[in-house]
C-alpha positions as CSV (number, residue, x, y, z in Angstrom):
1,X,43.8,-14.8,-12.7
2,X,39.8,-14.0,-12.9
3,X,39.5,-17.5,-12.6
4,X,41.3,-18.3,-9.7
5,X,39.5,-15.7,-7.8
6,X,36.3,-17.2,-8.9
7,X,37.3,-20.5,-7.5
8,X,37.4,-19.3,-4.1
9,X,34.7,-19.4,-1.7
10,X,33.9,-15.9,-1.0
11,X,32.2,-15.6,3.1
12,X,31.3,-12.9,4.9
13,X,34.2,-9.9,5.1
14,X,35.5,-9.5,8.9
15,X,36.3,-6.4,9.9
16,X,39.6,-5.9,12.0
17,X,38.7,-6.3,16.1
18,X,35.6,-8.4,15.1
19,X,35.4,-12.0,16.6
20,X,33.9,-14.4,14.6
21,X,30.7,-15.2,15.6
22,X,30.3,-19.1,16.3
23,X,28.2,-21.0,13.9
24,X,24.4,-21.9,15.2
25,X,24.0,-25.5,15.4
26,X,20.7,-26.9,14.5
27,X,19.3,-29.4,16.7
28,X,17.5,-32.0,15.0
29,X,14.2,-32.8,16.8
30,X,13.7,-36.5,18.7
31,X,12.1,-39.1,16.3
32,X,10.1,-39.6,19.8
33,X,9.7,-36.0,20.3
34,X,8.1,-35.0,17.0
35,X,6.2,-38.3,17.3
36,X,4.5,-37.9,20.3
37,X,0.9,-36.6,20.9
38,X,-0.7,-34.9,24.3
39,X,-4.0,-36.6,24.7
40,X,-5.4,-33.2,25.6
41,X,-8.7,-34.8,26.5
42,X,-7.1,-37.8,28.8
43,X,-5.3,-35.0,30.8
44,X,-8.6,-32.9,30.6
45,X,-10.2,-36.2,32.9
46,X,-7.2,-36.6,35.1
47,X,-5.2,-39.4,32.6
48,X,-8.6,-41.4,32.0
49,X,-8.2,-41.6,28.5
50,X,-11.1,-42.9,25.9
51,X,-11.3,-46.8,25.3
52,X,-12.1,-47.4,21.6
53,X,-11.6,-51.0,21.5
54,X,-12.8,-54.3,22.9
55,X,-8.9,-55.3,23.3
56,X,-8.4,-52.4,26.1
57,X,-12.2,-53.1,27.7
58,X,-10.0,-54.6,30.9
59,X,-8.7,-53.5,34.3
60,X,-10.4,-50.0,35.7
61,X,-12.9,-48.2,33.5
62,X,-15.4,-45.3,34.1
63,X,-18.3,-44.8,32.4
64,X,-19.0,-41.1,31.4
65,X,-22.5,-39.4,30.3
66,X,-21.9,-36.2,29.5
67,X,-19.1,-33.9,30.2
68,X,-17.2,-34.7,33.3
69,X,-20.1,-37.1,35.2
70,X,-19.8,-40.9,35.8
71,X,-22.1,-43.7,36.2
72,X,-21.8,-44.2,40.4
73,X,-22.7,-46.8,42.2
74,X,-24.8,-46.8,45.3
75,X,-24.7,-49.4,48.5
76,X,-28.3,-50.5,47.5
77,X,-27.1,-52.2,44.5
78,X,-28.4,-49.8,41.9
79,X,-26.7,-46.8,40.0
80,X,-26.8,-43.0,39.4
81,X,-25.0,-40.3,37.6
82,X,-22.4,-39.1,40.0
83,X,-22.0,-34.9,40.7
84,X,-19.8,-33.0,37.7
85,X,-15.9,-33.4,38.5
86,X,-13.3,-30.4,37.7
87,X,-11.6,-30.5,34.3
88,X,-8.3,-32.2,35.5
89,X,-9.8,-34.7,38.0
90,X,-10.8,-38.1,37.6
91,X,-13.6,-40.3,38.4
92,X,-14.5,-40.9,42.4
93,X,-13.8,-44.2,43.6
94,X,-17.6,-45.4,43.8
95,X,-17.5,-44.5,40.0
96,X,-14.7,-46.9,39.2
97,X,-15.4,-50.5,38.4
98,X,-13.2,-53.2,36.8
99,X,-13.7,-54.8,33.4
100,X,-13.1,-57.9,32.0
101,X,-13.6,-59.5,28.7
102,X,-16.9,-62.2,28.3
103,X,-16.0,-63.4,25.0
104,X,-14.8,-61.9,22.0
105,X,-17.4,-58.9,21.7
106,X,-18.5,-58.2,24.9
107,X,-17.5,-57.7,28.6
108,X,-18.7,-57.8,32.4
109,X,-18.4,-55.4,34.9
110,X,-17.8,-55.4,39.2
111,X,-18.3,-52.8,41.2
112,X,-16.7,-51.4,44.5
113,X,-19.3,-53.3,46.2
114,X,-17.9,-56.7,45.0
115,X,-20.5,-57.1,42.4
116,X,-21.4,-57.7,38.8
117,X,-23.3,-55.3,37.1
118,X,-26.4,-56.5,35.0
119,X,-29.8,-55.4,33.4
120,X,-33.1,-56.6,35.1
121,X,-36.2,-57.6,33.0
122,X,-37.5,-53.8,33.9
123,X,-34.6,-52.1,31.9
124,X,-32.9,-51.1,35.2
125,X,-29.0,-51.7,35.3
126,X,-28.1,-53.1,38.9
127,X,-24.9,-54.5,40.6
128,X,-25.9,-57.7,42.7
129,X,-24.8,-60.8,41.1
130,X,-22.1,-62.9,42.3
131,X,-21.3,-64.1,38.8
132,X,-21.5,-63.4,35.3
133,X,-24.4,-64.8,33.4
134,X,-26.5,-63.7,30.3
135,X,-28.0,-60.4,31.9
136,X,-24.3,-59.5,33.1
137,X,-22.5,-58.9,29.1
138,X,-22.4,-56.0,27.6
139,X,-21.7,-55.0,24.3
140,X,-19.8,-51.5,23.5
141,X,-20.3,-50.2,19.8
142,X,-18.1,-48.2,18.6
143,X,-19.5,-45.9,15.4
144,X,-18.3,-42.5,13.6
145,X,-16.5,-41.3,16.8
146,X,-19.4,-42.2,19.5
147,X,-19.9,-45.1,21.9
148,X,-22.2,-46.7,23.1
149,X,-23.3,-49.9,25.5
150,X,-25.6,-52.6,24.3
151,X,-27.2,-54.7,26.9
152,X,-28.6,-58.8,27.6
153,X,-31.8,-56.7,26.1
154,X,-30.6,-55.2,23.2
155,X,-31.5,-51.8,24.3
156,X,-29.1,-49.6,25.0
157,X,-27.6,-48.0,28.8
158,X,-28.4,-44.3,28.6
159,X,-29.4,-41.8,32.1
160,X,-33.2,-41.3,33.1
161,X,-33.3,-37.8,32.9
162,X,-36.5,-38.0,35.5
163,X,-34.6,-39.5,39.1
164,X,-30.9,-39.4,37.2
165,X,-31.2,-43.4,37.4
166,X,-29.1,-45.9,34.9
167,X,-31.4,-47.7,32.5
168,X,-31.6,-49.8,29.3
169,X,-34.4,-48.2,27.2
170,X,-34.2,-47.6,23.4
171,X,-33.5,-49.9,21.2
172,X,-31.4,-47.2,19.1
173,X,-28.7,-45.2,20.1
174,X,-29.2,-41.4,20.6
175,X,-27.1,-38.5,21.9
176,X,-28.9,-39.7,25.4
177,X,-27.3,-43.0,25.3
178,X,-23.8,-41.7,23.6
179,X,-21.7,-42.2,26.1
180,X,-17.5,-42.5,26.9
181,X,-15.9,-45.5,28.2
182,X,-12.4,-44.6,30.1
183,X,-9.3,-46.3,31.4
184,X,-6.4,-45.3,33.8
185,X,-4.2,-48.3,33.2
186,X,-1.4,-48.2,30.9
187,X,-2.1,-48.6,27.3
188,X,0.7,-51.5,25.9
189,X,-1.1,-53.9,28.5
190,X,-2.8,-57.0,26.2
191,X,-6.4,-57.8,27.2
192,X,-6.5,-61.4,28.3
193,X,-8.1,-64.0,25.9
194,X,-10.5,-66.5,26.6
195,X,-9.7,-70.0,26.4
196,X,-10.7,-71.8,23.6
197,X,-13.9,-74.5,24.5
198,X,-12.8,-77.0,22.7
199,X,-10.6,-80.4,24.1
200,X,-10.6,-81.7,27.9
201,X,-13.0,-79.8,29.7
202,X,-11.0,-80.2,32.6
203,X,-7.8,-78.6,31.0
204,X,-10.3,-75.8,29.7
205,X,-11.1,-75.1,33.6
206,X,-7.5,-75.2,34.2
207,X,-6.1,-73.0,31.6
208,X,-9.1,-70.4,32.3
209,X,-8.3,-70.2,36.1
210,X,-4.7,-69.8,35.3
211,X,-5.7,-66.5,33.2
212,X,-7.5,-64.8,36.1
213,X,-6.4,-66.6,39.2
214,X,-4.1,-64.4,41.8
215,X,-3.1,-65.4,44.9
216,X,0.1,-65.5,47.0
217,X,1.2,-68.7,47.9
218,X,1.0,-69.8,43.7
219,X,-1.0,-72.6,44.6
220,X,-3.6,-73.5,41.5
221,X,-7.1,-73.4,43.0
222,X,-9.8,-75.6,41.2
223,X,-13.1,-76.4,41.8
224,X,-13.8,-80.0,42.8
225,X,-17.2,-80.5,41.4
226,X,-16.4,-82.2,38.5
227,X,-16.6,-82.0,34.6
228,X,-20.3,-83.3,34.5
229,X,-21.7,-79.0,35.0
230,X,-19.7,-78.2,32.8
231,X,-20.4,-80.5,29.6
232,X,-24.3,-79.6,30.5
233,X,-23.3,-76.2,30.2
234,X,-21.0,-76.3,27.2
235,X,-24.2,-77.9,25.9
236,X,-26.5,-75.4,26.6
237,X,-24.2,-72.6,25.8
238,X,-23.2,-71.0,29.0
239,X,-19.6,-72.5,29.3
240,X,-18.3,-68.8,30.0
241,X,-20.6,-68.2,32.7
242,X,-20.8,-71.6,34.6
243,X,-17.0,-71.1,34.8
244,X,-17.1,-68.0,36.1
245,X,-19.7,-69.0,38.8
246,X,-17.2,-72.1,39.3
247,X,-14.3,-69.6,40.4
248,X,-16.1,-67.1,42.4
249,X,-16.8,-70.1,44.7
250,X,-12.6,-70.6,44.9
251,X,-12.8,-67.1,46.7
252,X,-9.4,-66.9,45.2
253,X,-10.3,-64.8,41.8
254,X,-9.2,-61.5,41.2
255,X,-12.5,-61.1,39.4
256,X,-14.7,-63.2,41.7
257,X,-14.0,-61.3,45.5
């Protein structure tokens, strides 16, 4: 008899009047809940989150020196570090400028004016070309957590502490030319790769205006002038550029407004 006793479960005695308390379900957490992450800084710089990668160097980017202040640009063509923002708010529209990829290390940069940013012979980084050429790349490095933006000169961008001006000074990187790069956009967009130089140069035109042409009424707009610039480019090694240059003159270039 013991052991029939012992075979059954034994629970918890209910007393007479007592309703059985309903069992607690446990809720198993979201495989997308316990995997998901708060950028704390992003939301701390009003969803400008930190770009760590040439891939994501395209579309709207800010660059930040120091804690809440962006490079700004002024209507004279030059650049300044813009007044400190609140924690939550993001960069002011003349801080905003739109990247795009130069080949497969470095990138160029427009402003709000309409034009490209580059580094003069002086060290001084202005914004008055109409296209992208040697003095217009620029080369983030990425190193034990810090970033930082090489230049045409090999020095790198970094604030003169004297006027509050944007230079290209020191040919090392320091905690005065550490710097963030942010982005806005949404992070599962792919950066947009330039064509390969090899084959037709004519198809090479094609194909790159396809990548970066947008317009309304779909029609494909090409300059006219002939493959002949273009092989003397190729030759001389400023393909990139000269098709850039080529397209601005379309006036039909998200790029080249």
């Amino acid at each position: 008899m013991s052991d029939e006793y012992a075979a059954v479960k034994r629970g918890k005695l209910v007393l007479k009047g007592d309703k059985p308390k309903a069992k607690k379900r446990k809720h198993k957490k979201k495989e997308s809940d316990s995997n998901s992450k708060i950028d704390e800084d992003c939301v701390k710089h009003g969803n400008w989150w930190k770009v760590e990668k040439i891939e994501d160097l395209t579309g709207p980017i800010s660059i930040e020196f120091g804690n809440h202040t962006y490079i700004s640009a002024l209507d004279n063509g030059l650049f300044t570090l813009g007044a400190p923002h609140n924690e939550g708010d993001g960069p002011s529209p003349e801080e905003i400028f739109t990247a795009f990829p130069a080949g497969d290390t470095k990138f160029a940069l427009k402003s709000g004016y309409g034009k490209f940013l580059g580094i003069s012979k002086e060290g001084v980084v202005t914004g008055r070309s109409d296209a992208v050429g040697p003095m217009e790349q620029w080369e983030p490095i990425w190193q034990d957590g810090k970033t930082a933006i090489l230049c045409s000169l090999n020095k790198f961008v970094s604030v003169n502490p004297e006027d509050d001006s944007i230079v290209a000074k020191n040919v090392s990187a320091g905690n005065e030319e550490f710097c963030n790069i942010r982005c806005n956009r949404s992070r599962d967009i792919k950066r947009v790769v330039i064509p390969e130089e090899e084959g037709d140069l004519a198809e090479v035109e094609v194909n790159y205006v396809k990548k970066f042409q947008k317009f309304q009424d779909k029609k494909l707009r090409v300059n006219e002038s002939g493959v002949i610039e273009l092989k003397r480019a190729k030759v001389d090694g400023n393909l990139h550029e000269t098709l850039l240059d080529r397209r601005s003159k379309m006036k039909a270039d998200r790029y080249c407004k």
